[in-house]
C-alpha positions as a LaTeX table, in Angstrom:
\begin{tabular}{lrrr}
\hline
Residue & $x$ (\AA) & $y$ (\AA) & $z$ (\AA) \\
\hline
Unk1 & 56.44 & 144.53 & 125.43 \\
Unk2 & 55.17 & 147.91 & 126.64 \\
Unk3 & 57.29 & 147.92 & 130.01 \\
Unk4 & 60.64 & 147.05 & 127.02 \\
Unk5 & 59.68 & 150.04 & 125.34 \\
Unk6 & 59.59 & 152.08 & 128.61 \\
Unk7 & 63.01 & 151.17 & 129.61 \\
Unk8 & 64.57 & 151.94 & 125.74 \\
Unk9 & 62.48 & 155.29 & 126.09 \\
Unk10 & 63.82 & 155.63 & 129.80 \\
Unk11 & 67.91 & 154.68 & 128.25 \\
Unk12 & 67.13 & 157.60 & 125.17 \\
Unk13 & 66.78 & 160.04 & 128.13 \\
Unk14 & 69.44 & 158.92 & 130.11 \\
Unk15 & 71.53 & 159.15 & 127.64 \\
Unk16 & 70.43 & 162.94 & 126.16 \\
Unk17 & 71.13 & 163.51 & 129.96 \\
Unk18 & 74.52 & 162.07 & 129.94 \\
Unk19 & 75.33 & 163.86 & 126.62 \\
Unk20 & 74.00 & 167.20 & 128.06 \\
Unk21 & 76.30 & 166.87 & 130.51 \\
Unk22 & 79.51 & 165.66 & 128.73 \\
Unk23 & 78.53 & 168.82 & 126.53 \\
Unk24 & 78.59 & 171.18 & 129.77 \\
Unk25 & 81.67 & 169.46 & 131.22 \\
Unk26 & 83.92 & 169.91 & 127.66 \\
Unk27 & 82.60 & 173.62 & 127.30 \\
Unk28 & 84.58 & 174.29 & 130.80 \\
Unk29 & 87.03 & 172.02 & 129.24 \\
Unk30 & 87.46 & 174.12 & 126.29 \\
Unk31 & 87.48 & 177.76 & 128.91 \\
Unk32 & 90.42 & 176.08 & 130.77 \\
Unk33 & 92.39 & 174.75 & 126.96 \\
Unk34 & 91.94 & 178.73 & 125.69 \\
Unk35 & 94.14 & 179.62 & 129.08 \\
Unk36 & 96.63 & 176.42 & 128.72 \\
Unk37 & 100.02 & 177.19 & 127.34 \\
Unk38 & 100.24 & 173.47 & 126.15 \\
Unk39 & 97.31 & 173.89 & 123.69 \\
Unk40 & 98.11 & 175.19 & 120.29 \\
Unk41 & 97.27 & 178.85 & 119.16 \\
Unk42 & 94.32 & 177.74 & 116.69 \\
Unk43 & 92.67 & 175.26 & 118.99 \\
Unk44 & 92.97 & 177.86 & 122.13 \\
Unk45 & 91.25 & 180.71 & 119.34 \\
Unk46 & 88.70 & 178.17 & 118.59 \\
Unk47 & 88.01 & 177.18 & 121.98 \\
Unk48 & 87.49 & 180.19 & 123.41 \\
Unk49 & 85.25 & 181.16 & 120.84 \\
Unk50 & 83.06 & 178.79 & 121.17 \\
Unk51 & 83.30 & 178.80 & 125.17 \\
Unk52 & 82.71 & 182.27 & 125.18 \\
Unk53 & 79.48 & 181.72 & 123.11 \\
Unk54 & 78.31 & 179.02 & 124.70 \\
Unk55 & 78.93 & 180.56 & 128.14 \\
Unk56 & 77.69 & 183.80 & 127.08 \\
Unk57 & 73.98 & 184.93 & 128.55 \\
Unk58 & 73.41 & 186.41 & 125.48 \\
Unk59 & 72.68 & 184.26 & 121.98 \\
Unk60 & 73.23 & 185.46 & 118.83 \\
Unk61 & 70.37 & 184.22 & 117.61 \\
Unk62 & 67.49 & 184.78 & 120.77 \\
Unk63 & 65.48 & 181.60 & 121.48 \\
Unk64 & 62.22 & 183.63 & 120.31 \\
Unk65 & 62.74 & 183.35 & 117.00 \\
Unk66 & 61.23 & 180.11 & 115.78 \\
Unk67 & 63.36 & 177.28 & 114.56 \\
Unk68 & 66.36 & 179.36 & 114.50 \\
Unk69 & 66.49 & 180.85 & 117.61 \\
Unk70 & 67.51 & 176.97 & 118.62 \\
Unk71 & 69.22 & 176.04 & 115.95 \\
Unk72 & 72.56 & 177.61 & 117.52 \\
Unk73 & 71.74 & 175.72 & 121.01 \\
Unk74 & 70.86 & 172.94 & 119.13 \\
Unk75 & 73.29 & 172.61 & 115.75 \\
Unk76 & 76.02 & 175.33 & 115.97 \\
Unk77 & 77.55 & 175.18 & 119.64 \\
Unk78 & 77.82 & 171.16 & 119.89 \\
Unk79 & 79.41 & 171.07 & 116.26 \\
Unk80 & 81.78 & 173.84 & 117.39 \\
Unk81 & 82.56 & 172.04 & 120.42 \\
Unk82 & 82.93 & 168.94 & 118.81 \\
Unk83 & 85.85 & 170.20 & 116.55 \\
Unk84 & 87.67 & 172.17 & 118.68 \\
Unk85 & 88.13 & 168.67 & 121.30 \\
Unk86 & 89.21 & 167.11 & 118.01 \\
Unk87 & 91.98 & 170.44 & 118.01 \\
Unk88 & 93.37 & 169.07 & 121.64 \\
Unk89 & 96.16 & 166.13 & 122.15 \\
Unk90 & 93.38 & 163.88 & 124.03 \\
Unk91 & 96.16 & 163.75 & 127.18 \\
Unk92 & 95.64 & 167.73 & 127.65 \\
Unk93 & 91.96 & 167.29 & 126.86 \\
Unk94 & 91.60 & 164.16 & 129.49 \\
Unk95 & 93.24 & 165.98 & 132.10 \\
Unk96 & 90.74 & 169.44 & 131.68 \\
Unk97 & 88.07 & 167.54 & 131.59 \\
Unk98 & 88.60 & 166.68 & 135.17 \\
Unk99 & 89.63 & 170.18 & 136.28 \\
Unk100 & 85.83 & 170.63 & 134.31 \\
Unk101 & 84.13 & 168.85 & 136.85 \\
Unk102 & 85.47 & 170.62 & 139.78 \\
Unk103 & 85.24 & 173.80 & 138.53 \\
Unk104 & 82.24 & 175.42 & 138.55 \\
Unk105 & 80.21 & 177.20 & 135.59 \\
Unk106 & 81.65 & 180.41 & 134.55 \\
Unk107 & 80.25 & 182.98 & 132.36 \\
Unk108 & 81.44 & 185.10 & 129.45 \\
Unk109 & 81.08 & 188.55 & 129.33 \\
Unk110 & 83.29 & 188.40 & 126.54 \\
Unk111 & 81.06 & 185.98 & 124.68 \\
Unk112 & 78.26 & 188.75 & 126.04 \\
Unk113 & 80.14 & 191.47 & 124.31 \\
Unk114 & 80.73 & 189.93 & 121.12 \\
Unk115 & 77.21 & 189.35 & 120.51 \\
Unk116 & 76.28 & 192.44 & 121.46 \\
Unk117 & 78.71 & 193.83 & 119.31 \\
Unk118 & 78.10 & 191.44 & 116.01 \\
Unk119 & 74.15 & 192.51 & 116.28 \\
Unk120 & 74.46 & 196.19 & 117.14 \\
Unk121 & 77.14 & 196.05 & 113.65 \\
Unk122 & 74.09 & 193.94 & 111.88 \\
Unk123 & 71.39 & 196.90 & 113.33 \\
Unk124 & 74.21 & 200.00 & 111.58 \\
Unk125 & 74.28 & 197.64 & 108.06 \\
Unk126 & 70.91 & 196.92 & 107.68 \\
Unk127 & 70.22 & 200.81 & 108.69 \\
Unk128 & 72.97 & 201.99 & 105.46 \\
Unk129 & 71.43 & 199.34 & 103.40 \\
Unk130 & 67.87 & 199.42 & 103.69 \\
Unk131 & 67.68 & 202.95 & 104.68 \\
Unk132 & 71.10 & 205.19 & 102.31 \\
Unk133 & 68.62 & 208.31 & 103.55 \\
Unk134 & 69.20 & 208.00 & 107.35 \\
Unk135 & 72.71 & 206.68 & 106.90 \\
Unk136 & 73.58 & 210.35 & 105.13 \\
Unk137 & 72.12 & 211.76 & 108.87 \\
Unk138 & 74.46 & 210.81 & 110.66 \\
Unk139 & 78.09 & 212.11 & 108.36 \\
\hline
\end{tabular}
């Protein structure tokens, strides 16, 4: 009975594995569909916003922050990824997937930039909010 349990536990790991890497594969999938001219305009905006987040060293929310520092690794890019597939003819998607595997993992200093820029605009709200006194400083 134990040894049954093992292999089910052993399967459950496997198969995060296999999902982790379906999940890396499709995010190079969805990098290559944002540069295809056979991929429609929304699902080639979608997918390269959610490729260049995912790729991106940067989060938006840093893994620091408990609970929701992984709750964009965890909830947000996987849900984005799942819809914009969904946004691809499954022939087009099929045949990135396999340029996917043979490419290998870029990285979005786009994605970098845009985060950068979405918390540095957060920082200059929260500073005219919170603080009207320090926002007169600087006009």
């Amino acid at each position: 009975m134990r040894d049954a349990r093992r292999m089910s536990e052993l399967s459950r790991i496997e198969r995060l594995k296999l999902w982790a890497r379906n999940l890396r594969r499709d995010v190079i999938a969805l990098w290559l569909a944002a540069r295809d001219p056979r991929v429609l305009w929304y699902a080639k905006a979608l997918s390269a916003a959610v490729a260049a987040y995912a790729l991106s060293p940067i989060d938006l929310i840093p893994d620091f922050i408990p609970i929701l520092g992984y709750l964009d690794d965890l909830l947000i890019v996987p849900v984005g990824i799942w819809v914009a597939v969904k946004l691809i003819p499954e022939p087009i998607l099929a045949e990135l997937r396999v340029k996917a595997l043979e490419q290998r993992k870029p990285s979005s200093k786009a994605g970098m930039a845009a985060v950068i820029f979405i918390w540095l605009a957060a920082i200059a709200l929260a500073v005219w909010f919170f603080w009207p006194d320090a926002a007169k400083a600087f006009r």
